[in-house]
C-alpha positions in Angstrom: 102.2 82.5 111.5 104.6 85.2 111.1 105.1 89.4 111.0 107.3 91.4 110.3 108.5 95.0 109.2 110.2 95.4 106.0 111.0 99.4 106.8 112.8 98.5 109.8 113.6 94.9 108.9 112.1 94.4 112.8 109.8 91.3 113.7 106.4 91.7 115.4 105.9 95.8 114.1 103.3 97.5 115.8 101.1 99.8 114.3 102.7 103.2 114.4 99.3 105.7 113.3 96.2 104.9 111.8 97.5 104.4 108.3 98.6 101.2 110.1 94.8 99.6 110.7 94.0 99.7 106.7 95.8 96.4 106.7 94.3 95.3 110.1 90.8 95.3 108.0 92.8 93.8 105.0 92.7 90.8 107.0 89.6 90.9 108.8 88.1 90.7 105.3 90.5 87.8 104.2 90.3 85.4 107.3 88.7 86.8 110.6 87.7 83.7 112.6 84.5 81.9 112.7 83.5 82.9 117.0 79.9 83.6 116.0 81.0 86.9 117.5 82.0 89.1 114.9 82.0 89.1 111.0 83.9 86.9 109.6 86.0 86.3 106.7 86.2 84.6 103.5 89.1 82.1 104.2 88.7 81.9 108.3 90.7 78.9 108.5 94.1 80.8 106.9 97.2 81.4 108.5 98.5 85.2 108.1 102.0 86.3 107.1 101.4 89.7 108.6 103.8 91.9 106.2 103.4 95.7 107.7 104.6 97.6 104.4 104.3 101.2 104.2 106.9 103.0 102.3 107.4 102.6 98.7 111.0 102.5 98.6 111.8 99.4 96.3 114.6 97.7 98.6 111.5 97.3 101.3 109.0 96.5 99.1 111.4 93.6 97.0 112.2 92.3 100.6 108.5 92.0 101.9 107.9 90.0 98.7 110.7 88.0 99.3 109.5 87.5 103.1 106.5 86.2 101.2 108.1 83.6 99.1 110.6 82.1 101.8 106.8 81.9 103.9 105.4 79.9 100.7 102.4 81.9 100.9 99.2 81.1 98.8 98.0 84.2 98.0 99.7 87.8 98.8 97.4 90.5 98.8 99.0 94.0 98.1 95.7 96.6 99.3 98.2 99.7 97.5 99.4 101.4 94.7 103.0 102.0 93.3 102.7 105.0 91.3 106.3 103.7 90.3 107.9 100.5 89.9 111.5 99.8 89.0 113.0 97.0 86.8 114.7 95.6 89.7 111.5 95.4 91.5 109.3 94.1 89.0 112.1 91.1 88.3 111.5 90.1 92.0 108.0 89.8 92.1 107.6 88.0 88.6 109.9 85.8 90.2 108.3 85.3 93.3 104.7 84.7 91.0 107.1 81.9 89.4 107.6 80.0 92.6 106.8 76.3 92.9 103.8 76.8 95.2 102.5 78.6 92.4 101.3 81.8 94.9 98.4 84.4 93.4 99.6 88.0 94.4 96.4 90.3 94.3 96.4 93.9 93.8 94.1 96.8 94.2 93.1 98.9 91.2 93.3 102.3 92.7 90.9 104.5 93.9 91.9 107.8 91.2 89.1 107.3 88.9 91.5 106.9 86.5 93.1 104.0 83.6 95.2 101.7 86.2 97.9 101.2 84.2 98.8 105.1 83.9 98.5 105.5 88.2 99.6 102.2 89.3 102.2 100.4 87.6 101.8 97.7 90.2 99.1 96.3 88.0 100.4 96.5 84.7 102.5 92.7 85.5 101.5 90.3 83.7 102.2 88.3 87.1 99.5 90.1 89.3 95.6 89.7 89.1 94.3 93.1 89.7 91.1 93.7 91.1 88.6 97.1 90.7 85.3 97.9 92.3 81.6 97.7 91.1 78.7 99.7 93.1 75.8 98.4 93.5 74.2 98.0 90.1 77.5 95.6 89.3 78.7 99.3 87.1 82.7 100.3 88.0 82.5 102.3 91.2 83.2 105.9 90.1 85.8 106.3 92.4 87.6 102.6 91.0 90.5 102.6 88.2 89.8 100.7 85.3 90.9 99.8 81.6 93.4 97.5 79.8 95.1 96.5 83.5 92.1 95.5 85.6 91.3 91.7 85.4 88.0 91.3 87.7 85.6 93.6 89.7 84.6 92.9 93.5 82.1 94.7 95.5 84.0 97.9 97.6 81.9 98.0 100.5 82.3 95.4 103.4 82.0 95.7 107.4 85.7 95.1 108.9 87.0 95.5 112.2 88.3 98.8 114.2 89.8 99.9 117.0 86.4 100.6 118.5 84.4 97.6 117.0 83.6 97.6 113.0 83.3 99.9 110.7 82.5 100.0 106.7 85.5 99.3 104.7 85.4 100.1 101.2 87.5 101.3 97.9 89.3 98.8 95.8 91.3 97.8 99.0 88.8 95.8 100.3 87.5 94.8 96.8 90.7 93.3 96.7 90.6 92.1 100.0 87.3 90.4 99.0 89.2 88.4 96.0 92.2 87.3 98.2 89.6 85.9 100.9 87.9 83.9 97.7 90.7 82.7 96.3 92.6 81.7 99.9 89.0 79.8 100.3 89.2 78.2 97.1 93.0 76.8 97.4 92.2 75.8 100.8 89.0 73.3 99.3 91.8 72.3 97.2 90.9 74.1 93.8 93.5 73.3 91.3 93.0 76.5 89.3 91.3 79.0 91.6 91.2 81.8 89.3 89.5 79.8 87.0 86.5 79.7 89.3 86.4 82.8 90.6 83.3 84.1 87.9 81.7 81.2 89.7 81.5 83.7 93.1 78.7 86.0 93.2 79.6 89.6 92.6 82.8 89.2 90.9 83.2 89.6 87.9 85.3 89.6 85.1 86.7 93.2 83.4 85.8 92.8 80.1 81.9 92.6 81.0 82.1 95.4 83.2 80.7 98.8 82.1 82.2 101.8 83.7 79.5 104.1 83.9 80.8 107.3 84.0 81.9 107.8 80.5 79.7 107.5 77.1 81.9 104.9 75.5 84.1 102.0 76.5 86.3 99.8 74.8 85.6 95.9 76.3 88.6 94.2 76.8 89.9 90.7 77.3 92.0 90.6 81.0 95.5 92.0 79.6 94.4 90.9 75.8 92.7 92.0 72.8 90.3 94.1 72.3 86.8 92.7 72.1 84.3 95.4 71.0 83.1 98.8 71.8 79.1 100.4 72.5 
């Protein structure tokens, strides 16, 4: 539908180095097309406000959201990290989360190892549903953040397109990716409350039944809530 470059404030950005094709398979994940060709993705029918954000200065990243909202997209999916966040910033997109379209911005976890809310305080907002990555044996992916800030786990390993075909695209960037697709998907069948139904999609699940499987104990906790028991 639309693109455009917040760092330059240019329409139509092109890809500058390979950084720029993590969000090229961002989207492949999210809504490539059904050709019978290639993969394709979880909301194919959706039309893409391409976004091309790379720096983390605030005034960029408060006008990409902005983009978003005059857009009224559905769902924003932010594939990064902000290992800081100003006031100003986090006003803006707790605004945009309030706007009439009711939109459901996605965020990655990280890919630290570490407590999200201490590496990415993206996903401490009450406003964002933040998503971590499980391995195989539905365990939090060693290389995913986790605790108090994570709301649902999503598989990290998907195929996504290249330069030079497809490749495997994993971390909590596509688990995220993975999430936003869903819940696209869901809005477009005309699901009231998507998040509501996301426990209902194979292979996502909800934080506080997640083990992380690295450490001998773990406190369980409700999504941005209480405390629910440890073992």
């Amino acid at each position: 539908m639309f693109e455009y470059g917040p760092d330059g404030k240019t329409l139509a950005p092109s890809a500058k180095n390979p950084t720029d094709y993590h969000g090229t398979r961002v989207v492949r994940v999210i809504a490539a097309k059904q050709d019978n060709i290639g993969v394709e993705g979880f909301a194919p029918t959706s039309e893409i406000i391409a976004i091309r954000q790379v720096s983390t200065w605030s005034s960029s990243i408060i006008l990409a959201f902005q983009v978003a909202k005059l857009m009224k997209a559905d769902v924003i999916n932010c594939s990064w990290v902000l290992p800081l966040l100003s006031g100003i910033t986090s006003l803006v997109i707790e605004n945009v989360a309030s706007a009439s379209n009711a939109p459901i911005i996605v965020v990655s976890a990280g890919n630290s190892g570490k407590k999200a809310c201490e590496v990415n305080h993206l996903s401490a907002l009450s406003s964002v549903v933040v998503i971590g990555a499980i391995n195989k044996n539905g365990n939090v992916a060693e290389f995913s953040n986790y605790g108090q800030c994570v709301d649902y786990y999503a598989p990290s390993s998907i195929a996504s397109t290249s330069l030079n075909g497809y490749v495997n695209f994993g971390g909590t960037s596509s688990s995220a990716a993975i999430v936003s697709g869903v819940v696209a998907q869901l809005k477009a069948c005309g699901v009231e409350y998507p998040l509501t139904k996301l426990t209902m999609v194979e292979n996502i699940l909800p934080a506080h039944v997640v083990n992380k499987n690295n450490i001998k104990s773990v406190t369980l906790i409700r999504s941005k809530g209480s405390e629910i028991n440890e073992h």
